[in-house]
C-alpha positions as CSV (number, residue, x, y, z in Angstrom):
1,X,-1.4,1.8,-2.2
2,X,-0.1,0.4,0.8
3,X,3.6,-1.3,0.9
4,X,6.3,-1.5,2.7
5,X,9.5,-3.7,2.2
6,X,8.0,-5.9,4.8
7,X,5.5,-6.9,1.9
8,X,7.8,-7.2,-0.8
9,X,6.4,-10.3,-1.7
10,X,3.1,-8.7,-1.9
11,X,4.4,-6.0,-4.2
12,X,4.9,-8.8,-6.7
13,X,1.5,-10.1,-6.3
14,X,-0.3,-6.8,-6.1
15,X,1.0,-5.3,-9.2
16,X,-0.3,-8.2,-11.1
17,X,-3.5,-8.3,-9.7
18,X,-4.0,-4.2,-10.5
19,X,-2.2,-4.6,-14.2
20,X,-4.6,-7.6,-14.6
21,X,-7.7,-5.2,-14.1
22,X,-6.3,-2.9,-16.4
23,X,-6.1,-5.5,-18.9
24,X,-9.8,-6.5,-18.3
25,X,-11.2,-3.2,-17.4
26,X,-10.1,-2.2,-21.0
27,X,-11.1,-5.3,-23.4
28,X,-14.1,-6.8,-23.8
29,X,-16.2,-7.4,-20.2
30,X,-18.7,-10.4,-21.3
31,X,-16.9,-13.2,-19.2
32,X,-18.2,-11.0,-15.8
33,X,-21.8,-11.2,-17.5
34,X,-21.4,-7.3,-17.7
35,X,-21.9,-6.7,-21.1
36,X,-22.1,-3.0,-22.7
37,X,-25.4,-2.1,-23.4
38,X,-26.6,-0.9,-26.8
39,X,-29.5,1.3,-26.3
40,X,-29.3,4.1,-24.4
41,X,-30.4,3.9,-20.4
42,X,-34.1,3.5,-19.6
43,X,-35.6,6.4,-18.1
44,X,-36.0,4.3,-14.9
45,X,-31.9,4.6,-14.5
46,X,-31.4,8.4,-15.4
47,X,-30.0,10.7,-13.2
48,X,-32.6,12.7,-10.9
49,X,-32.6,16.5,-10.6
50,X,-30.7,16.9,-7.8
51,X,-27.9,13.9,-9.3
52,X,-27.8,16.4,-12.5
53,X,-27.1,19.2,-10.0
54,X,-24.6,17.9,-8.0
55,X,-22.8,16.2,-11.7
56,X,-22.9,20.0,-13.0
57,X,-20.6,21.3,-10.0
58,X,-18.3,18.2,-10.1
59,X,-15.1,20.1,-11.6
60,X,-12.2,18.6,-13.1
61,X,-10.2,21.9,-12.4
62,X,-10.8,20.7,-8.8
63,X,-9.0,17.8,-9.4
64,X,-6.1,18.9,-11.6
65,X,-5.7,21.8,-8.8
66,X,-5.4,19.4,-5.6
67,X,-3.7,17.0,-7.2
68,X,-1.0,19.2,-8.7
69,X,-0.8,20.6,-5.2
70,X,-0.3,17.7,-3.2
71,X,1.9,16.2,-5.8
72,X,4.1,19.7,-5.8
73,X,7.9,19.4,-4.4
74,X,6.2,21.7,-1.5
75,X,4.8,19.1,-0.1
76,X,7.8,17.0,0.1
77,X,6.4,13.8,-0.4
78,X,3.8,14.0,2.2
79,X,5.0,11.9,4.7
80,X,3.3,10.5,7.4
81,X,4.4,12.5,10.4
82,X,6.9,14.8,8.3
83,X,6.8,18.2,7.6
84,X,5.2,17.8,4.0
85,X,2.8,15.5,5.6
86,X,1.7,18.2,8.2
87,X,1.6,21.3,5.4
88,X,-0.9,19.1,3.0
89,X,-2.8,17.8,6.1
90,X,-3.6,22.1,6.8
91,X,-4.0,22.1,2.8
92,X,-7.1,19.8,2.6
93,X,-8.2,21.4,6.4
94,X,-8.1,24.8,4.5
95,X,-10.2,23.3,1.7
96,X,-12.2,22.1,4.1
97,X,-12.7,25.1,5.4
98,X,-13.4,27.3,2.0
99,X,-16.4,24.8,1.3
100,X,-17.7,25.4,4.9
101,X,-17.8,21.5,5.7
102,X,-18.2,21.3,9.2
103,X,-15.3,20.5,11.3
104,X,-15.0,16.9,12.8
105,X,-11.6,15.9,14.3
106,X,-10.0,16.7,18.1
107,X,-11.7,19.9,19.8
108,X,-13.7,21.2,16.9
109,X,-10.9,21.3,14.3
110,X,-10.5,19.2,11.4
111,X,-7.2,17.5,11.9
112,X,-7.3,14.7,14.3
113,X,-4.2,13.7,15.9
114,X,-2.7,10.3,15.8
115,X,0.6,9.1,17.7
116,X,3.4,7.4,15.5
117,X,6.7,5.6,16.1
118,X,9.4,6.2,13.2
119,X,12.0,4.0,12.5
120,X,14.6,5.1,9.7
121,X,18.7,3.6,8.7
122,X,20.9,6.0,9.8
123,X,23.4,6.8,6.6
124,X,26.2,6.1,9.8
125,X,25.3,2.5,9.6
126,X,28.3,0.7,7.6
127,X,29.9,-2.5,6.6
128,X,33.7,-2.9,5.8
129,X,35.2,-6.0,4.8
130,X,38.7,-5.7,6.3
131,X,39.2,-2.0,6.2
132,X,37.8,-1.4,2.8
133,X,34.1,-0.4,3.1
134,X,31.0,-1.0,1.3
135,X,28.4,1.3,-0.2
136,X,25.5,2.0,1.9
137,X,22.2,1.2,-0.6
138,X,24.1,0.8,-3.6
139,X,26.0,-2.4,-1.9
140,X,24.8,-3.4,1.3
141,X,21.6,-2.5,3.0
142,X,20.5,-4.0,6.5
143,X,17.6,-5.8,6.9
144,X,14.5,-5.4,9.0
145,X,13.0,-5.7,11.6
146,X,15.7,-3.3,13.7
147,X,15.4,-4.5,17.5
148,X,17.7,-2.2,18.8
149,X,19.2,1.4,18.2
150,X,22.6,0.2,17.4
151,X,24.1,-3.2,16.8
152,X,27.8,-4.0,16.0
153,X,29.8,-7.1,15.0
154,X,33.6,-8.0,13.9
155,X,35.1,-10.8,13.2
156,X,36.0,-13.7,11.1
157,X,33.5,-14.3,7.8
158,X,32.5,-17.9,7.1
159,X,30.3,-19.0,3.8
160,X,28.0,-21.5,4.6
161,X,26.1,-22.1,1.4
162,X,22.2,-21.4,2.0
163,X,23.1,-22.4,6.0
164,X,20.5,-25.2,5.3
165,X,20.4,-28.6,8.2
166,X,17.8,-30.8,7.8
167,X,17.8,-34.7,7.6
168,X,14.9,-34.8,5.1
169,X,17.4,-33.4,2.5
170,X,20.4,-35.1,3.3
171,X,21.8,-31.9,3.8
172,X,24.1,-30.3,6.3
173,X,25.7,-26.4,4.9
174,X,27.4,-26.2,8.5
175,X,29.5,-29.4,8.7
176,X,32.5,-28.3,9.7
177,X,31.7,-24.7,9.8
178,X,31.6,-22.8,13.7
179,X,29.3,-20.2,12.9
180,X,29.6,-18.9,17.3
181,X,31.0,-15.1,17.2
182,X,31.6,-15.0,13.2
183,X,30.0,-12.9,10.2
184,X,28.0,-15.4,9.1
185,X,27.9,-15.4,5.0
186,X,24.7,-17.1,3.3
187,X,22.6,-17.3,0.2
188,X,19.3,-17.5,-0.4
189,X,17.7,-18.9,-2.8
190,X,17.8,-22.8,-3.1
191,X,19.4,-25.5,-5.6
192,X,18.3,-26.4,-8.9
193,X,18.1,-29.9,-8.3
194,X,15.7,-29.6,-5.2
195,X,11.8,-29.7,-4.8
196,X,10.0,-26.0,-4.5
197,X,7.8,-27.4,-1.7
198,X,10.0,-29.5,0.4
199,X,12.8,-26.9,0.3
200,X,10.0,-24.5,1.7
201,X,9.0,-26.8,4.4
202,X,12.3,-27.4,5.2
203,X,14.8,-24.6,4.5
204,X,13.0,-21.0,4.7
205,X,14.8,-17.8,5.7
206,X,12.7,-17.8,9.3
207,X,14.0,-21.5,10.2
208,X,18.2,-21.0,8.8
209,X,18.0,-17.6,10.4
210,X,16.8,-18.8,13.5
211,X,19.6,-21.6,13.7
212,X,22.3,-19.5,13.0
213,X,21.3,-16.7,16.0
214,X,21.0,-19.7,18.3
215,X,24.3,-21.1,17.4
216,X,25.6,-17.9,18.6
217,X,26.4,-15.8,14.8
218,X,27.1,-12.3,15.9
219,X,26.0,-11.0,12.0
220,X,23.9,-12.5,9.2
221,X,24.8,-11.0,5.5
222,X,22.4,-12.7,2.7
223,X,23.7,-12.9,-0.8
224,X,21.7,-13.8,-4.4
225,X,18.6,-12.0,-2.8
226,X,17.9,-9.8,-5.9
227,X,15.9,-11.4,-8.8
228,X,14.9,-10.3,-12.4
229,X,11.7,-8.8,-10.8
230,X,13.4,-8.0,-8.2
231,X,16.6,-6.0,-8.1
232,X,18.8,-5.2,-5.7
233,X,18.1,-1.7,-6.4
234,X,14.1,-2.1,-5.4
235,X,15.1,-4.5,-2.5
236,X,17.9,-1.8,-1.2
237,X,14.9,1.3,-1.4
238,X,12.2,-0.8,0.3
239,X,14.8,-1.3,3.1
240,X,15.8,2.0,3.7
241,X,12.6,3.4,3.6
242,X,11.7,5.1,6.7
243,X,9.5,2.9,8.6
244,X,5.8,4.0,10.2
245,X,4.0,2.0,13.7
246,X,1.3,3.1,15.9
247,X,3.3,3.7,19.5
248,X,1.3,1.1,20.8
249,X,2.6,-1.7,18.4
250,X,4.1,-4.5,20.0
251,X,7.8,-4.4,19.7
252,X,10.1,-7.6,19.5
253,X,10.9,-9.2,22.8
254,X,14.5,-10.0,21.9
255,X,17.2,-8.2,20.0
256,X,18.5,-9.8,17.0
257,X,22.1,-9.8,15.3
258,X,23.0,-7.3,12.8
259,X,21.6,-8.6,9.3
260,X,22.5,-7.1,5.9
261,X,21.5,-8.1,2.6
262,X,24.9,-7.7,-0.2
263,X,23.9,-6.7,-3.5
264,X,26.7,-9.5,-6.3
265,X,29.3,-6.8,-7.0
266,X,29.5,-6.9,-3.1
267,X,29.4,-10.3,-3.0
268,X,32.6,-10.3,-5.6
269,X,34.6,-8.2,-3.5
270,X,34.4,-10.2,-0.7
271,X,35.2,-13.6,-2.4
272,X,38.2,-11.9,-3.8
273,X,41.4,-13.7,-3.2
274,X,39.6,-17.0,-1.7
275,X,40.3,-19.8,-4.8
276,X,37.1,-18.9,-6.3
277,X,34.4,-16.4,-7.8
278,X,31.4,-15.5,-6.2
279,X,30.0,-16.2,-9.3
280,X,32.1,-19.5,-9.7
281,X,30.5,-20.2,-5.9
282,X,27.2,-19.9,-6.7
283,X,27.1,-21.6,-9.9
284,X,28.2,-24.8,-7.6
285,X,25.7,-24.2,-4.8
286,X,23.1,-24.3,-7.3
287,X,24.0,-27.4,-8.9
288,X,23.5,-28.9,-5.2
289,X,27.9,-28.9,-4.1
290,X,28.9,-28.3,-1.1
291,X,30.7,-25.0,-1.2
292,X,30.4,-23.7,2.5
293,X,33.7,-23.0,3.9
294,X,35.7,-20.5,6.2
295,X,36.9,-17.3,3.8
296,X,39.4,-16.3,6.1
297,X,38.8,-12.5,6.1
298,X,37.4,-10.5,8.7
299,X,34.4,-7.8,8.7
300,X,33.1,-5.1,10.7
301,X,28.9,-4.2,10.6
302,X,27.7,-1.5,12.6
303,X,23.6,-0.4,12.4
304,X,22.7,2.8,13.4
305,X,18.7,3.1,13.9
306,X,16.9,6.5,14.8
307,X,13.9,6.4,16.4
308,X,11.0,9.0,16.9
309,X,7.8,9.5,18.4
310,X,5.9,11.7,16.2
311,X,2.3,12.8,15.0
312,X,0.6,13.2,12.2
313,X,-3.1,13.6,11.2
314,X,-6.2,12.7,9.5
315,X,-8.1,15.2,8.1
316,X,-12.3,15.0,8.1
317,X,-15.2,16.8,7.7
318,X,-19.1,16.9,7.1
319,X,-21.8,18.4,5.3
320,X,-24.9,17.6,7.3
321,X,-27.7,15.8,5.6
322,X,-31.6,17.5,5.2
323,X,-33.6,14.8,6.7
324,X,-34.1,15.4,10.5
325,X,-34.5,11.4,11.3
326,X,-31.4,10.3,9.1
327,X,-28.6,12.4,9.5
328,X,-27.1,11.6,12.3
329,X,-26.1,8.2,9.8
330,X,-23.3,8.8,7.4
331,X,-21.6,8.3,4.1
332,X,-18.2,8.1,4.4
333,X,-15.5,9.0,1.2
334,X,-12.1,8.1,2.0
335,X,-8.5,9.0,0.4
336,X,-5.1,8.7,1.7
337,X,-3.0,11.8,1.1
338,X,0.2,10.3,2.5
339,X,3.2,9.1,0.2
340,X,6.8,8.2,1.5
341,X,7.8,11.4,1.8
342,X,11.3,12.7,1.8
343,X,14.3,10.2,2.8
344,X,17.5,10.7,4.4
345,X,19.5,11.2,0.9
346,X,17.2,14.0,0.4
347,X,14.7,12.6,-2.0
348,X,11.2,13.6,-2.4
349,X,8.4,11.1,-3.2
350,X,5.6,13.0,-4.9
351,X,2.7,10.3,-4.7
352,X,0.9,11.8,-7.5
353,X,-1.2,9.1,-8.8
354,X,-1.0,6.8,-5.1
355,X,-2.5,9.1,-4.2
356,X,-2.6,13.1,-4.7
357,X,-5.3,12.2,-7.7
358,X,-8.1,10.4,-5.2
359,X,-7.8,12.6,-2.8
360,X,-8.2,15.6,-5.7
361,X,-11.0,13.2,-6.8
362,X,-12.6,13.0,-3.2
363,X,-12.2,16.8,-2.7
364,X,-14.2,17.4,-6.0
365,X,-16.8,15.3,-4.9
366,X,-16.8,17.4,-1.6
367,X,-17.0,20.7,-3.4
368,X,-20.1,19.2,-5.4
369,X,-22.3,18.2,-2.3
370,X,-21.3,22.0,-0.9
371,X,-22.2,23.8,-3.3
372,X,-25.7,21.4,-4.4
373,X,-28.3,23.6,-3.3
374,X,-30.4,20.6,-2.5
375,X,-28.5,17.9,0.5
376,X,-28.7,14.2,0.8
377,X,-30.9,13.0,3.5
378,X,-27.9,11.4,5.5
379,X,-24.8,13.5,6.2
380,X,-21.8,13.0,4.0
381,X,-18.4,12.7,5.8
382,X,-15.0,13.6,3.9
383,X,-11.9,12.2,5.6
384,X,-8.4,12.4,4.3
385,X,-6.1,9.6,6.0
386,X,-2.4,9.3,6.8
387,X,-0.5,5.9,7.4
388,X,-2.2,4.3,4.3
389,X,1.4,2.7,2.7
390,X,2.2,1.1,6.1
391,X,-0.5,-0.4,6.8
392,X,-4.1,1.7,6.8
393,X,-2.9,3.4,10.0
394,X,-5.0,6.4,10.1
395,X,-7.6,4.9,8.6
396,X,-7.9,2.2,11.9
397,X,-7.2,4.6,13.9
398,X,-10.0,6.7,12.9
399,X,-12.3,4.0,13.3
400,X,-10.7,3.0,16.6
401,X,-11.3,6.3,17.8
402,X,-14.0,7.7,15.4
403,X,-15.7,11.2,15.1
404,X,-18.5,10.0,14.5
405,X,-20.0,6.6,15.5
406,X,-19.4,3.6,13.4
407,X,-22.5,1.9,14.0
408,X,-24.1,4.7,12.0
409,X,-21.5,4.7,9.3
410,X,-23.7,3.4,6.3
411,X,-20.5,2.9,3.5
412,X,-17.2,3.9,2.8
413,X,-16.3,4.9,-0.8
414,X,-12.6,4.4,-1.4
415,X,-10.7,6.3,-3.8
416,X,-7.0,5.4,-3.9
417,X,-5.2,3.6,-7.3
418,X,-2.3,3.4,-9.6
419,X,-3.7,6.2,-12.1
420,X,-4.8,4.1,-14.9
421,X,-7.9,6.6,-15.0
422,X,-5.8,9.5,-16.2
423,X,-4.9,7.3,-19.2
424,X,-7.6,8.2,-21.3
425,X,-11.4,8.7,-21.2
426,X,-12.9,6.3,-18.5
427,X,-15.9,3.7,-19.5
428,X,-15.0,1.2,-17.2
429,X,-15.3,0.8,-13.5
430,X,-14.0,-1.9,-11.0
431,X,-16.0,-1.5,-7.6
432,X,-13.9,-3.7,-5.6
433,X,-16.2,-5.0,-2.9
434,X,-19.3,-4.9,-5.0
435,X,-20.1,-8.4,-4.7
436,X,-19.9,-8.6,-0.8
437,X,-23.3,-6.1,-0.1
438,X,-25.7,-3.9,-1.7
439,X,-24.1,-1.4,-2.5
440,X,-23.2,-3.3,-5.5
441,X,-26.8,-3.1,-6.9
442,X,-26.4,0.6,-6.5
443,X,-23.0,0.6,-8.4
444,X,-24.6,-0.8,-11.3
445,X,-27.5,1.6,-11.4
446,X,-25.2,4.6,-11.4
447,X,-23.1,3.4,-14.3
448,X,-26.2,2.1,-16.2
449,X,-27.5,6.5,-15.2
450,X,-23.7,7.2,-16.3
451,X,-23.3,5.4,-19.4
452,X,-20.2,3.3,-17.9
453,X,-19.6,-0.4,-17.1
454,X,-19.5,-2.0,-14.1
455,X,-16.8,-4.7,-14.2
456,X,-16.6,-7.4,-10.9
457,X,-12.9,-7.6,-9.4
458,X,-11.1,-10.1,-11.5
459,X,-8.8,-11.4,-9.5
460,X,-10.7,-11.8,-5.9
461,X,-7.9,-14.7,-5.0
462,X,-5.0,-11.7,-4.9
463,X,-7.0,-9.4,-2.6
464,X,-7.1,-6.3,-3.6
465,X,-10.1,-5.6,-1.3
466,X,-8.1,-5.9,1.6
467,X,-4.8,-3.2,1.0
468,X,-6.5,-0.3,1.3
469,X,-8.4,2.3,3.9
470,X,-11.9,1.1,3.1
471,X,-10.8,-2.7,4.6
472,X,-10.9,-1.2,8.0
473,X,-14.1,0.5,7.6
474,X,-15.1,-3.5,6.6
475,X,-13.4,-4.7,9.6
476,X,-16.2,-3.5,11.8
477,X,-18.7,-4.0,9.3
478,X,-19.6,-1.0,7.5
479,X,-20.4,-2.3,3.8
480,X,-17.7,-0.3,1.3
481,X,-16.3,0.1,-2.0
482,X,-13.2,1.7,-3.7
483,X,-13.0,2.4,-6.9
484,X,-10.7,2.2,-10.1
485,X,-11.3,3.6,-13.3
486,X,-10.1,1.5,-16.8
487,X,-9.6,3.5,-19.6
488,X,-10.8,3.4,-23.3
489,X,-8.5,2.7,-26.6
490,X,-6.1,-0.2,-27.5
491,X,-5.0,-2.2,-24.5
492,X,-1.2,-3.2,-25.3
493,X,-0.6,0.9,-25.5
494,X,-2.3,1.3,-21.6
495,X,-1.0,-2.0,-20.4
496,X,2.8,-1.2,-21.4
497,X,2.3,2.5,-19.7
498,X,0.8,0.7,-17.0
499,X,3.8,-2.2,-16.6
500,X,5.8,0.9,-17.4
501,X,5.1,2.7,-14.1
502,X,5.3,-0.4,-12.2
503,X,8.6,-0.4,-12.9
504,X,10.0,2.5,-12.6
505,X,7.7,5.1,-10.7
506,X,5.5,3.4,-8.2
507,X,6.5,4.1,-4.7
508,X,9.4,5.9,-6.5
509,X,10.1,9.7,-7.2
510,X,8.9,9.3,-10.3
511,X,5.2,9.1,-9.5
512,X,4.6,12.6,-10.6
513,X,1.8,14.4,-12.5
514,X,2.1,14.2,-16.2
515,X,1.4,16.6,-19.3
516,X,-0.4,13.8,-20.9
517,X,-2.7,13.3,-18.0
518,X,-6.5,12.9,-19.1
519,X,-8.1,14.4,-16.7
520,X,-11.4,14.2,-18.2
521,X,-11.4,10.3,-16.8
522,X,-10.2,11.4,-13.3
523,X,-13.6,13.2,-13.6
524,X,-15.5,10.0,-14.7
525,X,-14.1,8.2,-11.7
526,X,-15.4,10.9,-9.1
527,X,-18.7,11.0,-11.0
528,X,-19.3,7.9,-10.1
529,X,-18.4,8.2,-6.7
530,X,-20.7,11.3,-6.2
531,X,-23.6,9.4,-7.3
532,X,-22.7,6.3,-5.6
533,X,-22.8,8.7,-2.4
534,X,-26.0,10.2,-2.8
535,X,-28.0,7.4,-3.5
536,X,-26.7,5.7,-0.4
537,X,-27.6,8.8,1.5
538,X,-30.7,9.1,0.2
539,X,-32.2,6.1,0.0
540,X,-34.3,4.7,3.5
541,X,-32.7,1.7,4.2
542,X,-28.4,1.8,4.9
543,X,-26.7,-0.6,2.6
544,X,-26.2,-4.3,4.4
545,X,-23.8,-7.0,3.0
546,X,-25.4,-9.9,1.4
547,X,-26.0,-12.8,3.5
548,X,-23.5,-15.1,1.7
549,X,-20.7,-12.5,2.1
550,X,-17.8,-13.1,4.9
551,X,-17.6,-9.8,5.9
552,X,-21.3,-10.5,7.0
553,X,-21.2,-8.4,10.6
554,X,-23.1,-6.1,13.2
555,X,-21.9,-2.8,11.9
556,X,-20.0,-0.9,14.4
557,X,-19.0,-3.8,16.1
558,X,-17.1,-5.9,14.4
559,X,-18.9,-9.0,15.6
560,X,-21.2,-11.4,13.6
561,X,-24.7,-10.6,13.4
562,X,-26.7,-12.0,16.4
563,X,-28.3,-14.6,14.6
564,X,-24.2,-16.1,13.4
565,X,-23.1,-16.0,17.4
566,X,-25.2,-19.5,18.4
């Protein structure tokens, strides 16, 4: 799933949101009017011949294979643009390849090319208070966005509280402070005694950073930035990570200071031998005093930043559908292969359930429409996309510069997740999107022919839909949905695994294939998606969003149907 430390805020919010369907998705479903049913399906919702055919060649050694391959310290963390990202991109071209899809990136190949900028912390970059340095990571890290490729500063350090003016709060943290050509020591955070809302209207980061560049600071360092939910630790990875752009991103117009963000042991050390505690100092600030002052020691920051234009590469292919007047119109499957790679200490980030296991999910579903003896009346399109975790970059590149026209594009199916469907057998299925077009009707049909249970995104306000590669299929109007399986069996057990992961392996090395994987509901997940796909390709009529939806749009083009122009 996409993230990046830019979006640390939305980590927060995003984990709740998906441990929130995992809650729902595994009690009882009635408050989403999607009750289980207690007859068996009606003939009218059984799977056709050709359904049952396709079903029987649906393989969950497919998925355990890719999966463990992608996942395997070969790959190296698939990183967009790195060498593991380039051996798993010719990985899914050769499985491409073995299941005779037909070719449909650059120049009759698979791969299709697409141009990144990297940005990544040099482990040169340093900050020593006096001559005594700190510890890159586990002490300091600096803080994006880098507008240069190396930015110093020395000189005298001044504490200035949380640096907050403003005459609404009868508050001045820089009286008698002369911030010009000094390392410029804050915290964030904000008083106990002050209003959430006014103290966000009137002191945020953006605004007290802003002052203290055009009052001429030469370097920012933040202190108090880590939380309970939020550790230093997590803050000091998410900055460090190596950073992904298109090469035709906008790049800041102006270059900004040297800011680093202190982790409290750091903070200690550098109120040592000034009158009082960093500890002592921040107990005052937050009980509204006045603490700012000058800490008469001096400090050195240097950032070193290394840049590189690089390429990585989507991966897509097609079988071609059976009915001469509808197959030049498409379904689409989509999965991002990319993780985070390997970083500059050397460590690998396996991605196995985000998202080796929808991709081995997507490549089963392949296998199963190559091998069917009988094809869908539309062509079916399998593309494997980079750049997902920052920011669904291959995905809008592809449908920038498509392979195959948008306009005639008639869904996405997403597969990408956080692995709750390898939890335990899978009854349960979230189709986020569902309610925007009609492709939600079809959902329901296929779990009512599957014996599973549709239930409706519970937690639209938190958006979901929109962080992940089927959003910029939706973009240009092309109706989608992406899937997430809930498992079966006592909630509290799969919501503390779930919480669990959060924790300590999403994002993180330790997202890695288990021995306790279920791979049985991996299976369930891609079932669904097979049958999703076939019906859309086989029906006469592409799916179109319902009129109530905002996402309401010419396909292809992004814009509002004619009739929403006037």
């Amino acid at each position: 799933m996409r993230q990046t430390f830019r979006f640390r805020s939305f980590l927060k919010v995003y984990t709740g949101a998906l441990l929130t369907c995992v809650l729902l998705v595994t009690s009882t479903v009635g408050a989403f009017g999607q009750q289980p049913s207690a007859t068996a399906p009606q003939a009218a919702s059984a799977l056709s011949g050709a359904e049952r055919e396709a079903s029987a060649r649906l393989k969950v050694e497919t998925v355990r294979e890719v999966t463990t391959a992608l996942a395997d310290v070969a790959m190296e963390g698939r990183g967009t643009a790195q060498a593991g990202g380039e051996k798993a991109a010719r990985y899914i071209a050769d499985k491409f390849t073995k299941l005779g899809l037909k070719p449909l990136g650059d120049a009759g190949a698979y791969l299709q090319a697409v141009k990144f900028r990297s940005t990544e912390v040099s482990p040169e970059t340093s900050l020593k208070l006096g001559d005594a340095p700190l510890k890159l990571v586990e002490e300091f890290v600096p803080a994006p966005p880098f507008t240069f490729d190396k930015s110093s500063a020395s000189g005298n350090v001044v504490f200035i509280g949380y640096g907050v003016t403003s005459e609404n709060l009868k508050r001045d943290d820089l009286a008698g402070i002369d911030v010009k050509g000094k390392i410029v020591l804050m915290l964030s955070g904000r008083p106990a005694n002050v209003n959430e809302d006014v103290w966000r209207q009137e002191a945020s980061q953006q605004s007290v950073g802003l002052n203290l560049i055009q009052r001429g600071a030469a370097a920012i360092i933040t202190a108090n930035a880590a939380t309970a939910a939020r550790p230093f630790a997590l803050i000091a990875r998410y900055a460090t990570f190596r950073r992904v752009a298109m090469t035709n991103a906008p790049e800041a117009p102006f270059k900004l200071p040297p800011i680093a963000i202190i982790s409290d042991a750091a903070a200690e050390k550098i109120f040592a031998g000034t009158g009082m505690t960093y500890a002592q100092t921040l107990a005052k600030a937050s009980a509204g005093e006045f603490v700012s002052k000058d800490l008469n020691k001096t400090a050195t920051i240097d950032v070193s930043i290394k840049r590189e234009e690089v390429t990585g590469y989507n991966i897509a292919g097609v079988v071609e559908g059976s009915d001469a007047k509808l197959k030049d119109q498409a379904v689409i499957y989509t999965a991002h292969y990319d993780a985070f790679g390997k970083d500059a200490a050397g460590r690998i980030y396996p991605g196995a359930a985000d998202n080796a296991l929808g991709v081995g999910e997507m490549l089963a579903i392949a296998e199963a429409f190559a091998k069917s003896p009988v094809k869908p009346r539309r062509s079916i399109i399998f593309l494997a996309v980079t750049g997902e975790e920052y920011g669904l970059l291959g995905a809008e590149y592809w449908v920038k510069n498509p392979t195959w026209p948008v306009e005639k594009i008639a869904a996405d199916l997403n597969f990408d997740g956080i692995g709750t469907e390898v939890y335990a057998p899978v009854k349960r299925i979230v189709g986020f999107g569902a309610e925007h077009s009609d492709l939600g009707d079809v959902l329901k049909g296929v779990l009512a022919s599957t014996d599973m249970i549709l239930t409706a995104d519970p937690l639209p306000q938190e958006g979901v839909f929109y962080r992940s590669d089927h959003y910029a299929f939706v973009k240009r109007g092309v109706p989608a949905l992406m899937f997430l399986g809930g498992p079966e069996g006592d909630i509290t057990v799969w919501l503390a695994r779930a919480q669990k992961w959060m924790a300590t392996d999403y994002h993180q090395p330790g997202d890695t294939v288990r021995p306790d994987w279920h791979w049985d509901g991996a299976r369930s997940v891609a079932l669904v998606g097979l049958i999703t796909g076939m019906r859309i390709a086989n029906q006469e009529a592409m799916p179109r969003w319902l009129p109530s939806s905002p996402f309401n749009r010419a396909r292809g083009t992004g814009e509002p149907p004619p009739s929403e122009k006037d």
